[in-house]
TIDRENFI-623617 format. One line per field, with one value per residue (C-alpha): residue number from 1; residue in one letter; x, y, z. Coordinates in Angstrom, 3 decimals, decimal comma. Example, Ala and Ser with C-alpha at 12.3 -4.5 7.8 and 13.67 -1.06 7.14 Angstrom:
BEGIN
seq = (1:2)
type = (a:s)
x = (12,300:13,670)
y = (-4,500:-1,060)
z = (7,800:7,140)
REM end
This chain:
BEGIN
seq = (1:2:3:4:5:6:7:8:9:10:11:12:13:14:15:16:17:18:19:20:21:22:23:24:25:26:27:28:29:30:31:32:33:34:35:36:37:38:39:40:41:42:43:44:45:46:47:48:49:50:51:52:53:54:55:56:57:58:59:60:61:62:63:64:65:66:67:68:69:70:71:72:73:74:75:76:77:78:79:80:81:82:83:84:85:86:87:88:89:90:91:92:93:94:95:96:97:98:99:100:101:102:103:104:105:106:107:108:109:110:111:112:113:114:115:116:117:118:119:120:121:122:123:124:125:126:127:128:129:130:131:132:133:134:135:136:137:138:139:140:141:142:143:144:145:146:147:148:149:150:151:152:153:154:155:156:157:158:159:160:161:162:163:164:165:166:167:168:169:170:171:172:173:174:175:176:177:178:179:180:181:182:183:184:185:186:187:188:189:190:191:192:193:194:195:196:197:198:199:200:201:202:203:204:205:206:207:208:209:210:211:212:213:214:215:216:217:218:219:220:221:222:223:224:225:226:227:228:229:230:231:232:233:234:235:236:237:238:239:240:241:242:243:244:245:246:247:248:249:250:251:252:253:254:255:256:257:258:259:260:261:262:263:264:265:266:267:268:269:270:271:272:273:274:275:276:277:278:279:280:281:282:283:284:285:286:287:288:289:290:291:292:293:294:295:296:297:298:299:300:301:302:303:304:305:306:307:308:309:310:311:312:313:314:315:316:317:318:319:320:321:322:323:324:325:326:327:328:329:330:331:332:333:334:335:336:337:338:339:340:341:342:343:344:345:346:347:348:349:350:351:352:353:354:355:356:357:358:359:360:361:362:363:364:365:366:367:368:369:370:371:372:373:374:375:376:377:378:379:380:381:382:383:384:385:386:387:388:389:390:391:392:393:394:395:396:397:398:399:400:401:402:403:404:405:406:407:408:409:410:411:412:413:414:415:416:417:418:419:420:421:422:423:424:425:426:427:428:429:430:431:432:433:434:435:436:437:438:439:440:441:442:443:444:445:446:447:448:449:450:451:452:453:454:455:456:457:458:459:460:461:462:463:464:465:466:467:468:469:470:471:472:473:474:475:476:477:478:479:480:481:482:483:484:485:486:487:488:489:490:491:492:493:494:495:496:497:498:499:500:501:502:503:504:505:506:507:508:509:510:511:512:513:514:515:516:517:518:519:520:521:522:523:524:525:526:527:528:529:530:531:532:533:534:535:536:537:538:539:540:541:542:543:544:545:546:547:548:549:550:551:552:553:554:555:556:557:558:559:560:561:562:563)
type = (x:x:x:x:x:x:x:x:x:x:x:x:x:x:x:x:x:x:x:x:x:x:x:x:x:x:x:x:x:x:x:x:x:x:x:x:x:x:x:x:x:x:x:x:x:x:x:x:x:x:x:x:x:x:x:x:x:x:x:x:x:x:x:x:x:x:x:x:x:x:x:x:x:x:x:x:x:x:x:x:x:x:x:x:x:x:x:x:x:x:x:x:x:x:x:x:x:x:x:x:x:x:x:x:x:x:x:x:x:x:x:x:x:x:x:x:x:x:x:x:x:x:x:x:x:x:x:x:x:x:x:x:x:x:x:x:x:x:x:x:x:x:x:x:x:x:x:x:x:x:x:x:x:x:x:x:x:x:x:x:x:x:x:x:x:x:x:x:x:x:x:x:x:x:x:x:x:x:x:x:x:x:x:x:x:x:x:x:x:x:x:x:x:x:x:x:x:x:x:x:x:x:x:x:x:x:x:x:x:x:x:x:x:x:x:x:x:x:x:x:x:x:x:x:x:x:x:x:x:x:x:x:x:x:x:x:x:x:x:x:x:x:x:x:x:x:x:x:x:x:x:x:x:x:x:x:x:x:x:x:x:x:x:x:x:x:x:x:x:x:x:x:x:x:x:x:x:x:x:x:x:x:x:x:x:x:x:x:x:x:x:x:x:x:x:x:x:x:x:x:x:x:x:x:x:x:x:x:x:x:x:x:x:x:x:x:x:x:x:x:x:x:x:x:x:x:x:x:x:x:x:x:x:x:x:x:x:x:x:x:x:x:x:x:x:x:x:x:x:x:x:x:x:x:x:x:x:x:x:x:x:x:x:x:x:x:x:x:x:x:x:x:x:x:x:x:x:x:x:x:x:x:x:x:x:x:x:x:x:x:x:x:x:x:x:x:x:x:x:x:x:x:x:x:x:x:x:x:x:x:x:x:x:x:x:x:x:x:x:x:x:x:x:x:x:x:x:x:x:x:x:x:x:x:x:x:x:x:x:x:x:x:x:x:x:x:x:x:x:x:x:x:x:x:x:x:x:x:x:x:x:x:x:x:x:x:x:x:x:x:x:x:x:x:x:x:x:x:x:x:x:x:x:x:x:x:x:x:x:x:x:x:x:x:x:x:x:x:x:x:x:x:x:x:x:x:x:x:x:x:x:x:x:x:x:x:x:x:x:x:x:x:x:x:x:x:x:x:x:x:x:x:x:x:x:x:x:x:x:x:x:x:x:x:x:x:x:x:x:x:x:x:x:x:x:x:x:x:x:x:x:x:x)
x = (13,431:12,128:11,716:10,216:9,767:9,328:7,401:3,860:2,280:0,615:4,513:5,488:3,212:3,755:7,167:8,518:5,724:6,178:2,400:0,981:4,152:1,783:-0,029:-1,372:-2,609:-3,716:-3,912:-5,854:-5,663:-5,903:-9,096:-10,241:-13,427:-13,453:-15,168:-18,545:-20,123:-21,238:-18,217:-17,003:-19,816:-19,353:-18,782:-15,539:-15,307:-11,492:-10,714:-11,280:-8,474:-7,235:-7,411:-10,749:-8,956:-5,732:-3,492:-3,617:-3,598:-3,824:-3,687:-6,937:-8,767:-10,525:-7,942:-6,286:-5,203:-8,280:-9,744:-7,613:-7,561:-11,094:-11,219:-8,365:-10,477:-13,775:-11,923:-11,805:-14,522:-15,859:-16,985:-14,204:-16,184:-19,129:-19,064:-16,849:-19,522:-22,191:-20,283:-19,871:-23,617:-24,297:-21,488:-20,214:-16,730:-15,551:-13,564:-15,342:-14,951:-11,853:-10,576:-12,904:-10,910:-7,308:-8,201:-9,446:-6,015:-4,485:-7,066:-6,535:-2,795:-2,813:-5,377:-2,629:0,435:-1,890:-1,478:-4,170:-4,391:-4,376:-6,681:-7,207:-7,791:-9,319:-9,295:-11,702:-14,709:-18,745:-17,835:-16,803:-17,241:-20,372:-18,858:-15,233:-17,483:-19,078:-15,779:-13,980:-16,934:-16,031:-12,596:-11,686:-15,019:-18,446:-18,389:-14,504:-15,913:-15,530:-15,791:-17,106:-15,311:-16,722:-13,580:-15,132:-12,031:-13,472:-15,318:-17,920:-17,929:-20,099:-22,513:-25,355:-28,388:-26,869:-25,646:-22,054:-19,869:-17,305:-16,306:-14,234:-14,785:-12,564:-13,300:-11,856:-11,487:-9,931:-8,295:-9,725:-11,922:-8,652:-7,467:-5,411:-7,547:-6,292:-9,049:-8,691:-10,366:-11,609:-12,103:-15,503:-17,088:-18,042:-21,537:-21,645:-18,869:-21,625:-24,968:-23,275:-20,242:-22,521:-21,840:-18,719:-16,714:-13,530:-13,819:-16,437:-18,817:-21,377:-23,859:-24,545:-26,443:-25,729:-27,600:-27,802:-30,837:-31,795:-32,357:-29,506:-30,047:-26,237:-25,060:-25,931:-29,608:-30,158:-31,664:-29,424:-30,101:-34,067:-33,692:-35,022:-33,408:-34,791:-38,391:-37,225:-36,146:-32,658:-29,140:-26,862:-23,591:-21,692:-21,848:-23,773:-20,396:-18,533:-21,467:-20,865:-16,926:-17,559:-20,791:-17,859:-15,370:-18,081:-18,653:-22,291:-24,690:-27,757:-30,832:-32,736:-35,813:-38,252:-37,523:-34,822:-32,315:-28,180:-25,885:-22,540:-20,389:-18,160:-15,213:-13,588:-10,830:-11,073:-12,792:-10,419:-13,014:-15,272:-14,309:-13,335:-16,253:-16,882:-17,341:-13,953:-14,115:-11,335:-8,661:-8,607:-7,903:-4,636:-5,096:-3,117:-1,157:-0,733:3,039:3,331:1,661:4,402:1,954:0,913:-2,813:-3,546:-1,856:-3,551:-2,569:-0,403:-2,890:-5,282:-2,862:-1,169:-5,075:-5,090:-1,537:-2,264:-5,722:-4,427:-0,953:1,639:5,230:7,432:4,880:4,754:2,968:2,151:0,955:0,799:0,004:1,855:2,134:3,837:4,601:2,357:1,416:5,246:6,273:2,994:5,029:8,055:6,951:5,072:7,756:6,638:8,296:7,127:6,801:5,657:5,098:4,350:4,730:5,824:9,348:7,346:6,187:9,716:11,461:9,300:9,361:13,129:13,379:10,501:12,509:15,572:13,659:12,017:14,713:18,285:18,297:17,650:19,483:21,476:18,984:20,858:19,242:21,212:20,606:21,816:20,741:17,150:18,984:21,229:18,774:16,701:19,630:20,540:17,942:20,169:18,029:17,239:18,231:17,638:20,817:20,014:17,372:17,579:15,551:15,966:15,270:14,374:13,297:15,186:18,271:21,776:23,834:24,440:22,667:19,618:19,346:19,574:16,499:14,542:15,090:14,302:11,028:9,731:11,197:9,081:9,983:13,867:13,508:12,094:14,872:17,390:16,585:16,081:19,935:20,594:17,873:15,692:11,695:10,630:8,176:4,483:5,739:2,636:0,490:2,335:5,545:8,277:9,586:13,406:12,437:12,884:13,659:14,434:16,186:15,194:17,367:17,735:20,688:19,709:16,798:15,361:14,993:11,293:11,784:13,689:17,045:16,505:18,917:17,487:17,769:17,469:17,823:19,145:18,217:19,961:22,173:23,697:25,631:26,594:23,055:21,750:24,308:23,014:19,788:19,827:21,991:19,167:16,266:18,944:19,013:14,855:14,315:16,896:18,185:20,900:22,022:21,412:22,609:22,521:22,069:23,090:23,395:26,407:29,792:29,770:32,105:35,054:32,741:30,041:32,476:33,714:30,461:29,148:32,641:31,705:28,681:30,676:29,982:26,716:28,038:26,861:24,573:25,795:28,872:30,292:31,446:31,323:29,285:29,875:26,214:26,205:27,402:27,641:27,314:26,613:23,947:27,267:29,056:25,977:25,285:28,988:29,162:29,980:27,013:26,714:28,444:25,611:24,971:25,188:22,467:24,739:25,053:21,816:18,039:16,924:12,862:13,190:10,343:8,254:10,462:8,567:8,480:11,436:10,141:9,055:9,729:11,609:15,048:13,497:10,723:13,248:15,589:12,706:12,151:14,090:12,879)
y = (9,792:7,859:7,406:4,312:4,552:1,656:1,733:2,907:5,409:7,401:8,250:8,429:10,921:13,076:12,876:13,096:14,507:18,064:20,059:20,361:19,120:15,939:15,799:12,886:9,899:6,818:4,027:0,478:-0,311:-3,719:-4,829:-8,681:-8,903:-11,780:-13,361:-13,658:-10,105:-10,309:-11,669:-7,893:-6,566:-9,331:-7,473:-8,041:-9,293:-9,091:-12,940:-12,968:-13,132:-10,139:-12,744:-11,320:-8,488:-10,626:-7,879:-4,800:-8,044:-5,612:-2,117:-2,976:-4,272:-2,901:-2,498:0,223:1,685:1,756:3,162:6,249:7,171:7,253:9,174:11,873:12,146:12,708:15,452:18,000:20,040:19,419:16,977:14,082:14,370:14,120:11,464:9,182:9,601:8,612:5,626:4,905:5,269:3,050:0,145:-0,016:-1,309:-3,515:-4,335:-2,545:0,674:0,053:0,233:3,152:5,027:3,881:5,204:8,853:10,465:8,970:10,151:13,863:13,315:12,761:15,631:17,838:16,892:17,341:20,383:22,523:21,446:17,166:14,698:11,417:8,274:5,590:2,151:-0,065:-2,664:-2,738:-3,764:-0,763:1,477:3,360:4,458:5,114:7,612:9,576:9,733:11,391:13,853:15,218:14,941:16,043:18,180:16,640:19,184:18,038:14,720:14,273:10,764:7,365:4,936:1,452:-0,695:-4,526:-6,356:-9,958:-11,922:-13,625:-14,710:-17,420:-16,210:-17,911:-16,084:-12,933:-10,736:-12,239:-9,120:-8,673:-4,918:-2,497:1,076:3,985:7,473:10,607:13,869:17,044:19,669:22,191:23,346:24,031:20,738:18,854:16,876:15,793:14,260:10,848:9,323:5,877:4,532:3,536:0,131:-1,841:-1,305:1,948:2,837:0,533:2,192:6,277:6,011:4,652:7,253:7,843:5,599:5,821:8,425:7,502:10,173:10,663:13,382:15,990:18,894:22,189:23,533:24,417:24,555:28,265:31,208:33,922:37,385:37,704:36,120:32,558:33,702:34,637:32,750:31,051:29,764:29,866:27,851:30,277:28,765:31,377:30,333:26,686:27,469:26,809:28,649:27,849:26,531:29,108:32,269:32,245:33,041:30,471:27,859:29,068:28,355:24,792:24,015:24,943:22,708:20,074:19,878:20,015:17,347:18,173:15,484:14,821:14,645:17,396:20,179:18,224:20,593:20,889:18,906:18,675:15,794:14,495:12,364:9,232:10,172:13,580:12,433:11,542:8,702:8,675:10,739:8,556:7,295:6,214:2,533:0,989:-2,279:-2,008:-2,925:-6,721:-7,498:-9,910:-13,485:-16,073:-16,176:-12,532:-11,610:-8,832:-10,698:-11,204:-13,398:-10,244:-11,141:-7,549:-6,441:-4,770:-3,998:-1,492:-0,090:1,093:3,004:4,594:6,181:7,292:8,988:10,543:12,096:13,379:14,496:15,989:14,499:15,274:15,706:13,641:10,893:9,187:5,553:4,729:1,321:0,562:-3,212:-4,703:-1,199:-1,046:2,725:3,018:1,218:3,141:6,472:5,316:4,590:7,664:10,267:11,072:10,985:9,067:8,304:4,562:3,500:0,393:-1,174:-4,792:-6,242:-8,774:-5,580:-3,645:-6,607:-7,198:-3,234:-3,527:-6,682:-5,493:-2,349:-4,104:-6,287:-3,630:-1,493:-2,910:-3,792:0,458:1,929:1,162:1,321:2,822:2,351:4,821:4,220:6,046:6,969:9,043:12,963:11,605:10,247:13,759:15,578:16,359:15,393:13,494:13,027:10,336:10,031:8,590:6,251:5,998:5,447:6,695:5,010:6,520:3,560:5,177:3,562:0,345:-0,979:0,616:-0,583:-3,715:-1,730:-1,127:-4,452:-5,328:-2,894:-4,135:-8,020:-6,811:-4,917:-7,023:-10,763:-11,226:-7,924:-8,491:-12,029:-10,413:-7,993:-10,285:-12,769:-9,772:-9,294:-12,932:-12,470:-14,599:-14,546:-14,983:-17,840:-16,869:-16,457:-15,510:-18,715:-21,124:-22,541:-22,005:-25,961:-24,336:-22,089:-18,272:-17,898:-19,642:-19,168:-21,582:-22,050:-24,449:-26,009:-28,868:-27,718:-31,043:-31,168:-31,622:-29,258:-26,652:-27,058:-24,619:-22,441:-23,026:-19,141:-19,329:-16,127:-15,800:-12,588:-13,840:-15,950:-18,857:-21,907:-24,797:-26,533:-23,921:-25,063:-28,694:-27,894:-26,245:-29,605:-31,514:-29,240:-29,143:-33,153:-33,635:-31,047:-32,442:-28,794:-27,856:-25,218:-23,899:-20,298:-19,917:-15,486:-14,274:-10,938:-12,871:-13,790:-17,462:-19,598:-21,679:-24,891:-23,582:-23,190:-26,476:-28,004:-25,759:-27,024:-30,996:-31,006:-31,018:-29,355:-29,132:-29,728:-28,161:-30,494:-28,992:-27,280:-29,477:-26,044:-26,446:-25,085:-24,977:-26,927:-24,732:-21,203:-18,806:-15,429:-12,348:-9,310:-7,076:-9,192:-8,982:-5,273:-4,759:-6,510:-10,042:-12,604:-15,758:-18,841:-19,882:-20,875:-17,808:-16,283:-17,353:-21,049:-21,376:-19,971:-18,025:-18,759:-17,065:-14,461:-14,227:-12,202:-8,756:-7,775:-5,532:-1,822:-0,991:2,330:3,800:4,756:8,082:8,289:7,424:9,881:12,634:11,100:13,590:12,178)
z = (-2,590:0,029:3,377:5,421:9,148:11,683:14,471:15,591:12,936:15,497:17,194:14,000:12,944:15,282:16,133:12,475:9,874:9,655:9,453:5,561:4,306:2,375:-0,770:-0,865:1,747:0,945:4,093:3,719:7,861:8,009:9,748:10,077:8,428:7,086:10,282:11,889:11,722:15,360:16,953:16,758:19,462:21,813:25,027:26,902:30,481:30,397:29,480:26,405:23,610:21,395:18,151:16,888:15,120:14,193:12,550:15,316:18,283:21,143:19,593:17,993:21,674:24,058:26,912:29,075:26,138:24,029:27,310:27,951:24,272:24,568:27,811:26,038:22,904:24,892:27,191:24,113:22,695:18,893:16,581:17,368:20,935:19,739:17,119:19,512:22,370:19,987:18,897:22,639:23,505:20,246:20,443:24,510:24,976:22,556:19,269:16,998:19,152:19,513:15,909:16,228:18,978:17,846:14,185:15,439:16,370:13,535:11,450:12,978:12,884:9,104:8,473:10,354:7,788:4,521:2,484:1,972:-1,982:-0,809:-0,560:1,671:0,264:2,985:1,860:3,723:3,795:4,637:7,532:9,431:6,385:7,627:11,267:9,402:7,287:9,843:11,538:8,754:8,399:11,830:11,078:7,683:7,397:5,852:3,550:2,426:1,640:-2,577:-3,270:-2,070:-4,813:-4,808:-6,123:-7,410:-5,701:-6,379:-9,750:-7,310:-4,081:-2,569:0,891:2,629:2,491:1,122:-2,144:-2,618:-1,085:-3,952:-2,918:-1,000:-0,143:-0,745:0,974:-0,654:1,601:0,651:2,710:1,642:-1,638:-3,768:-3,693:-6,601:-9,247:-12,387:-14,493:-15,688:-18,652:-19,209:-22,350:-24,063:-23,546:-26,699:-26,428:-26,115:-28,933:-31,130:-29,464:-29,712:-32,539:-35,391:-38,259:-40,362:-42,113:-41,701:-38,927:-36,459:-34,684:-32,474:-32,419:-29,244:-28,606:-29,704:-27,309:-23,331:-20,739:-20,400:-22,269:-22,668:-23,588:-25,810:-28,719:-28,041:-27,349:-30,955:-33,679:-36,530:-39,688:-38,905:-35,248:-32,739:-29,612:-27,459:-28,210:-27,176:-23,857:-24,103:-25,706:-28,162:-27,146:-29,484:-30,922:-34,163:-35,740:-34,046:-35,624:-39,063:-39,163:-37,244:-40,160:-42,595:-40,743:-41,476:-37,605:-37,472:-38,438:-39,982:-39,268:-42,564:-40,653:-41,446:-38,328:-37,065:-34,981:-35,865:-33,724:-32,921:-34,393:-31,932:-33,235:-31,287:-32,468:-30,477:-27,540:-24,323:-22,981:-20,221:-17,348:-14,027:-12,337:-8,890:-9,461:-10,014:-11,871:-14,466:-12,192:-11,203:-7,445:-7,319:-8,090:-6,896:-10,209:-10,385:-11,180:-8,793:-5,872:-3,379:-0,660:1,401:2,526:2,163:-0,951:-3,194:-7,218:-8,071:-11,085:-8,152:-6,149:-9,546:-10,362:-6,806:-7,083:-10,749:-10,106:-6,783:-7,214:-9,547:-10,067:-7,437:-4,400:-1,121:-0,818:2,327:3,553:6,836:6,812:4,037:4,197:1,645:-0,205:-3,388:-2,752:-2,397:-5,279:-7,608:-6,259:-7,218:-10,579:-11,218:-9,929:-6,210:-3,284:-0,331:2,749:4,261:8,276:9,136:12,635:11,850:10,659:8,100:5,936:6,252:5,341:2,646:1,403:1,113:-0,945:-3,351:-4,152:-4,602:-7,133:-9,183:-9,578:-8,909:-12,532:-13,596:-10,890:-8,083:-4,486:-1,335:1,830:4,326:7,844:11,092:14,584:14,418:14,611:11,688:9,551:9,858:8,953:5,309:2,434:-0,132:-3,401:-5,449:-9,360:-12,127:-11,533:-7,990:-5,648:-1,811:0,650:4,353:7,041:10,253:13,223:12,969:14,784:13,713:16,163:18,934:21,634:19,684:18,630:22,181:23,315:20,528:21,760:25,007:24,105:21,502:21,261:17,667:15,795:17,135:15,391:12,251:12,141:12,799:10,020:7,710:8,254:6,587:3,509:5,291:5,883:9,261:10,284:11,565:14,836:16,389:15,464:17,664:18,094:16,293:16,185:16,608:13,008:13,516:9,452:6,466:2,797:-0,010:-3,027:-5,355:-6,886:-8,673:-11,542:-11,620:-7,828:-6,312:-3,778:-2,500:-0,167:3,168:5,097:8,965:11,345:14,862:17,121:20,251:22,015:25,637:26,868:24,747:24,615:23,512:23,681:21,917:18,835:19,313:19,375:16,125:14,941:15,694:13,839:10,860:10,715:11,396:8,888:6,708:6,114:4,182:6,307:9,960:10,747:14,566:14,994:18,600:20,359:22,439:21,156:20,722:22,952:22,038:22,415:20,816:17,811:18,277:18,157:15,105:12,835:13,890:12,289:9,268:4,987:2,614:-0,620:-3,746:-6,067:-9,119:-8,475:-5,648:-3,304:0,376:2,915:6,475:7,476:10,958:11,174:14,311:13,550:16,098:15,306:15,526:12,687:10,566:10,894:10,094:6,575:7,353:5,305:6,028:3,500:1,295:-2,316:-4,362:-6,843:-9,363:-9,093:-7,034:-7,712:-4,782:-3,803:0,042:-1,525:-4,341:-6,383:-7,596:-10,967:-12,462:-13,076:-16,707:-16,562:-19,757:-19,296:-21,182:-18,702:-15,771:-16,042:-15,262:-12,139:-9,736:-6,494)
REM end
């Protein structure tokens, strides 16, 4: 089972996440780097715009905010104090500190929900890798620190006057010292199966020492078969009995060198591979041809997040992402047998969460998203099955009045709701205007077309009337759309539907249905069932989103999956 949360992850966090009830985080916060180094310690006189860190806009800028977190974390005793005064002393008041100051209470917030046995996996770049790392020392403990994985996300990349920067870094922290590992193997490159396996025919083998550093004063410090081990300063790595039956299995390997030592034959067949390293560059970043990329600037493959979940957590524990984008560590969960939990703070990633799911595994089992007022949505833990996938939406709108306070508090998530409601992605509706586009559907009904036909949203969160329904009329005809859904928290009037029916039918290419080519609908219609009149799946291709691949789970392996 699932459970996806909208809304700020720090609230979140606290308001929801019970203590060491998680086994496993994994967060990538987004973080602009891919902009002049420098531009991030430019000092701020007040003026100066919130674009330099695009994706957190004002959460991740030095403001009023930034400024009392800062003051709240500095008030307490201990290393979060210390390490965010240094950073102070070091940076002064700008982005960079920031991201530093908005990602410390998270940091201690998700430190609080791990069990003792889990880990935390932080996904980020050189650019604010070295402060993130001293951060989680005095956080998660420097002596809980286990891993700093260097992931190759890119082939090459092209920089003036520097080492082309082709990689991300991933911090691993435990809880504690008894913390879940499960050791994963990797197999042998070609070289070395040619440099190591070179004897045996038809069952290659290796040779290894027999022996360890040190003397021992039992069994494995005697001498056998005229090698005095002892006098070499080391001990055998059996029992002298245990030698004989493995020289009678064939297992050791006898050099025909004159005072050449036994060894140990190692078969490939035998050996699991090379244990997991910390430099990752077996699993390729997503290209723009990649079947699973669904256009999310910061998505990253699922075959990284599915190591992460295996070496750090069994089937059927929590896993946690609280920036979870587009939903790959939800979806590498899914797919592996954990439940999970994802938080994200924008409409674009929820949107897009609930359409990859429905993708990937509406064709193995049938994917219920329940919804309800926050008390109700705590209350009862329905389970997932292998027929049936629950997903637990909590944080979004459920009825008119929400919808309402959500217009009212945030005009651009309210849009990206609303168009959700329709199938629809939202435009980039913080880059500029809009040009009378809140979303749009694309389908196609002719194969031999050029382009896709579009399905025009506008939303309405106030007042409306009857130039709002000509207005759309006229974006419909410049962008010689084939539909144009008008989305309003009002009840249209009687004119308003007067002037939506004159604008007259869309008519099929293939199939010759009509459409209604301007439609009124109300938030309150939409939450309660009523679509809109469109081309269906079935007589049109649908190209709104990039549709994600269909899960290839086994229905063998799928029916163990007791979320």
């Amino acid at each position: 089972m699932g459970t996806l949360y909208y809304g700020d992850n720090l609230d979140i966090l606290q308001r929801y996440i019970k203590d060491e009830s998680v086994d496993l985080v994994y967060l990538d916060p987004p973080f602009k780097s891919d902009q002049n180094y420098n531009a991030f310690f430019q000092e701020k006189d007040g003026s100066a715009a919130a674009s330099q860190i695009q994706a957190f806009e004002d959460t991740w800028s030095w403001n009023q905010d930034a400024e009392a977190m800062y003051r709240k974390l500095t008030e307490q005793t201990g290393k979060v104090n210390e390490v965010m005064q240094a950073f102070m002393t070091f940076l002064g008041r700008n982005d960079m500190m920031a991201y530093l100051t908005m990602m410390s209470p998270r940091l201690v917030e998700l430190r609080r929900v791990l069990k003792p046995t889990g880990s935390l996996y932080l996904h980020c770049d050189p650019t604010a890798s070295h402060y993130l790392k001293l951060l989680c020392d005095a956080i998660m403990g420097k002596d809980n620190f286990r891993s700093e994985i260097v992931w190759k996300r890119t082939s090459a990349h092209s920089s003036a006057k520097r080492c082309g920067p082709v990689h991300d870094v991933i911090f691993v922290y435990s809880k504690s010292d008894d913390y879940i590992w499960n050791q994963i193997y990797q197999p042998y490159d070609d070289e070395y199966l040619t440099e190591r396996f070179k004897h045996g025919e038809t069952k290659k083998w290796k040779d290894a020492d027999l022996t360890g550093s040190g003397t021992r004063n039992g069994e494995t410090g005697l001498s056998w078969r005229g090698f005095d081990v002892t006098a070499k300063g080391r001990h055998w790595a059996f029992p002298p009995a245990e030698l004989d039956k493995l020289d009678a299995k064939g297992m050791i390997y006898w050099p025909k060198k004159e005072g050449g030592w036994p060894r140990m034959k190692k078969f490939l067949e035998d050996s699991d591979g090379v244990p997991l390293q910390d430099v990752w560059t077996d699993i390729s970043p997503l290209n723009s041809q990649a079947k699973e990329r669904l256009g999310y600037p910061t998505q990253k493959p699922v075959a990284l997040l599915e190591r992460i979940i295996e070496a750090s957590s069994n089937p059927g524990d929590v896993v946690l992402d609280p920036f979870c984008g587009c939903g790959t560590t939800i979806d590498a969960a899914e797919k592996n047998g954990r439940d999970w939990i994802g938080i994200d703070i924008t409409q674009v990633a929820m949107t897009t969460i609930k359409k990859r799911l429905l993708d990937t595994y509406e064709s193995t089992k049938t994917v219920r998203f329940l919804r309800g007022s926050d008390a109700e949505a705590k209350a009862g833990e329905p389970k997932s099955s292998d027929k049936e996938l629950i997903v637990r939406i909590i944080g979004e709108p459920v009825t008119p009045a929400d919808a309402a306070k959500l217009a009212e508090d945030d005009k651009f998530a309210f849009q990206w709701w609303a168009v959700g409601l329709v199938g629809a992605r939202g435009t980039d509706l913080k880059k500029g205007a809009d040009h009378g586009i809140d979303g749009q559907i694309l389908f196609r009904d002719d194969p031999k077309a050029d382009k896709p036909e579009q399905i025009i949203i506008q939303v309405k969160g106030g007042k409306t009337g009857v130039k709002d329904v000509r207005d759309l009329r006229g974006v419909i005809d410049r962008e010689k759309a084939a539909i144009g859904i008008l989305i309003s928290l009002q009840d249209p009037t009687g004119p308003m539907a007067t002037e939506a029916a004159s604008v007259g039918f869309y008519e099929h290419k293939t199939n010759k249905q009509k459409f209604p080519r301007l439609q009124l609908r109300t938030v309150k219609e939409l939450m309660e069932g009523k679509g809109i009149e469109r081309p269906t799946s079935a007589a049109s291709s649908d190209e709104t989103f990039k549709k994600a691949p269909e899960s290839k789970v086994k229905g063998s392996e799928q029916a163990g999956l007791n979320l």
